[in-house]
C-alpha positions as CSV (number, residue, x, y, z in Angstrom):
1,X,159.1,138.5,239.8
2,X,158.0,135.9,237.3
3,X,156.3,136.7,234.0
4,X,152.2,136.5,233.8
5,X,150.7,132.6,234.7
6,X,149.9,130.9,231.8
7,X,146.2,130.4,231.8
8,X,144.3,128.7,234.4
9,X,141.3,127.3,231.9
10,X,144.1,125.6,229.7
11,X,147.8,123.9,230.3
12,X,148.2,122.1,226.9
13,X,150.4,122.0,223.7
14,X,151.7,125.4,222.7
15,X,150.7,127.4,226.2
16,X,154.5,128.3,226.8
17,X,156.3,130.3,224.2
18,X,159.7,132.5,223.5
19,X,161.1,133.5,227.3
20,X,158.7,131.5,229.3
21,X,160.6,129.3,231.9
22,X,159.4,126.0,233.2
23,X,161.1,123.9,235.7
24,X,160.6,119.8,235.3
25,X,161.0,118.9,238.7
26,X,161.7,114.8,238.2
27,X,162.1,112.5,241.1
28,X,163.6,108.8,240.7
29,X,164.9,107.5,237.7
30,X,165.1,109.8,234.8
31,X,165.6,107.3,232.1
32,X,162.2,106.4,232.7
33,X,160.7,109.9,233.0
34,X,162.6,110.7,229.5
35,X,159.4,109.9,227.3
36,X,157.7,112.4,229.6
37,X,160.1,115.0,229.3
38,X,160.7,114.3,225.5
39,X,156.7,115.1,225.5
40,X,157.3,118.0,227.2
41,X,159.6,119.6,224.6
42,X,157.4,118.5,221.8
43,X,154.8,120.4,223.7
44,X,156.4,123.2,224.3
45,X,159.2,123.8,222.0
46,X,160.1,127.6,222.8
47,X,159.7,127.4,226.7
48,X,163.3,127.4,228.3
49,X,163.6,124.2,230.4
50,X,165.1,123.7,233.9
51,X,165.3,120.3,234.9
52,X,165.5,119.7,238.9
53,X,166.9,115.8,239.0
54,X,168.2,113.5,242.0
55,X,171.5,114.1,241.9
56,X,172.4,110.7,240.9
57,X,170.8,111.3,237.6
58,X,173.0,113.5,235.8
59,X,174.1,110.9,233.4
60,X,170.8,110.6,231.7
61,X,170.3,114.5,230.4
62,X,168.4,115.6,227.5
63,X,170.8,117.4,225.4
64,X,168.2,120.7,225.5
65,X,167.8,121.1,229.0
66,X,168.5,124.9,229.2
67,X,170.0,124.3,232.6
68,X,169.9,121.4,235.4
69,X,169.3,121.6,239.2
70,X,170.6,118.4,240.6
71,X,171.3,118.9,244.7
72,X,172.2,116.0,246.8
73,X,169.5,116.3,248.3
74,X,165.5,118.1,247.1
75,X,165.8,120.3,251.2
76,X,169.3,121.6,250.8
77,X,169.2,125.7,252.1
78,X,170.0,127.2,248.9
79,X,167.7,125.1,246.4
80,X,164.6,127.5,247.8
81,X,166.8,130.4,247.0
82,X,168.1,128.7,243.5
83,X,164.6,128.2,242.5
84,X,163.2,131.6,243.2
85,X,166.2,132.9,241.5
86,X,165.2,131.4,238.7
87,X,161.9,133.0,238.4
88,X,160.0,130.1,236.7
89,X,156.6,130.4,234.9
90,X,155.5,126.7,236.0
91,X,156.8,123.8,237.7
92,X,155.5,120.3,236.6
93,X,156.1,117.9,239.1
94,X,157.1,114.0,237.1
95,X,157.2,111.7,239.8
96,X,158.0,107.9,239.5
97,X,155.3,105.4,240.5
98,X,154.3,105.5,244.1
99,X,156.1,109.4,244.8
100,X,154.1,112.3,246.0
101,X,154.3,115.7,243.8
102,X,153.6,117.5,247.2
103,X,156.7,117.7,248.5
104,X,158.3,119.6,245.8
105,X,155.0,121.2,245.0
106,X,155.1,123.1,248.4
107,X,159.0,124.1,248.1
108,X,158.0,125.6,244.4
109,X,154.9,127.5,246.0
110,X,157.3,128.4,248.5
111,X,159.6,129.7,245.8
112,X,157.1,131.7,244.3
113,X,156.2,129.5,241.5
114,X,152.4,130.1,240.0
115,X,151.7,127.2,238.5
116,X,152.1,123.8,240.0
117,X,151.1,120.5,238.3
118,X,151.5,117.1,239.6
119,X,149.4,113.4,239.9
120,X,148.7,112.5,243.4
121,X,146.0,110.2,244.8
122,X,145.8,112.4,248.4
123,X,144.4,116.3,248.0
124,X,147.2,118.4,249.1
125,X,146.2,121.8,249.6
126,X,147.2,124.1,248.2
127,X,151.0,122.9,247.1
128,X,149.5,121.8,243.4
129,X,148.1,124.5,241.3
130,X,146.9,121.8,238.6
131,X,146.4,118.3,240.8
132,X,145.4,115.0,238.8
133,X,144.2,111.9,240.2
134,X,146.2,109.0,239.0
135,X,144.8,106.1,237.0
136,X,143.6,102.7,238.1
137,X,146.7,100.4,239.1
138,X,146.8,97.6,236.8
139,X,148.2,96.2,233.7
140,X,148.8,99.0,231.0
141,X,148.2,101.4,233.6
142,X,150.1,104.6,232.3
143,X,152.7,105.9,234.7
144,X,152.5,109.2,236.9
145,X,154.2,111.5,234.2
146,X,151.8,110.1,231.4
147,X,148.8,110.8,233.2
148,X,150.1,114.5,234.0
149,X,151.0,115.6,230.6
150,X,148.0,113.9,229.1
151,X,145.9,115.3,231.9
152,X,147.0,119.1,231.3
153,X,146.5,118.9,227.5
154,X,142.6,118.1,228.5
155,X,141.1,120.9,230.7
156,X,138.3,118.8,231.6
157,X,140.7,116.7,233.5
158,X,142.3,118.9,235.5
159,X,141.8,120.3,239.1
160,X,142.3,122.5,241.0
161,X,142.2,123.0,244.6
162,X,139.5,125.4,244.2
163,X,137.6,123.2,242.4
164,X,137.9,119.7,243.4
């Protein structure tokens, strides 16, 4: 069973400490999502880290990934069973311009995971435990993973499905 949900009024710099497991579940190309996840270590610099990654992306690792999920495919049979096995604390969902969190947000509910955060412009249910809208397309406009990690450091910006 996973440990205690961090809290639900706050998801920001220094909520996951010594033991706490979070799974960075990346879609597309990781290169690009690597200021996201460096952001994410910064943030959290005693959580244990389990990066799930296109399996074509296992060249581009950060060097303190704890451990790395990378399946051919995101609905292979066991990857359900390999992510409740590893009885993660929160699963934040960096997609690549254009990707829905959805997807692997209802495979990590489905796995048992409490805490679910991911930008989407479409409500999905309940498969997103912390759900941001993305920004305005246009020049400068900050990429999905951006507006997620500076979206759970502000709890006026986050939603959930309760309360959107």
């Amino acid at each position: 069973m996973p440990s205690e949900a961090p809290s639900e009024a706050r998801f920001g710099p220094g909520q996951f400490g010594v033991g706490q497991r979070v799974l960075l579940a990346c879609t597309g190309d990781l290169t690009a999502l690597r200021p996201a996840l460096e952001e994410c270590r910064a943030a959290w610099p005693d959580a244990h880290f389990t990066l799930l990654i296109p399996a074509g992306e296992g060249g581009h690792l950060p060097g303190w990934a704890a451990s790395v999920m990378a399946p051919g495919t995101f609905w292979t049979p066991d990857l359900l069973d390999r992510l409740r096995a590893g009885r993660f604390d929160a699963a934040l969902i960096l997609t690549a311009p254009g990707d829905s969190p959805h997807g692997l947000g209802y495979l990590c509910a489905l796995a048992g995971i409490p805490v679910r955060a991911g930008v989407s412009g479409e409500f999905g249910g309940q498969t997103l435990t912390r759900w941001l809208k993305p920004a305005r397309s246009g020049p400068g406009t900050p990429d999905p993973a951006s507006t997620l990690l500076t979206g759970l450091f502000s709890t006026a910006s986050c939603s959930s499905p309760e309360r959107s």
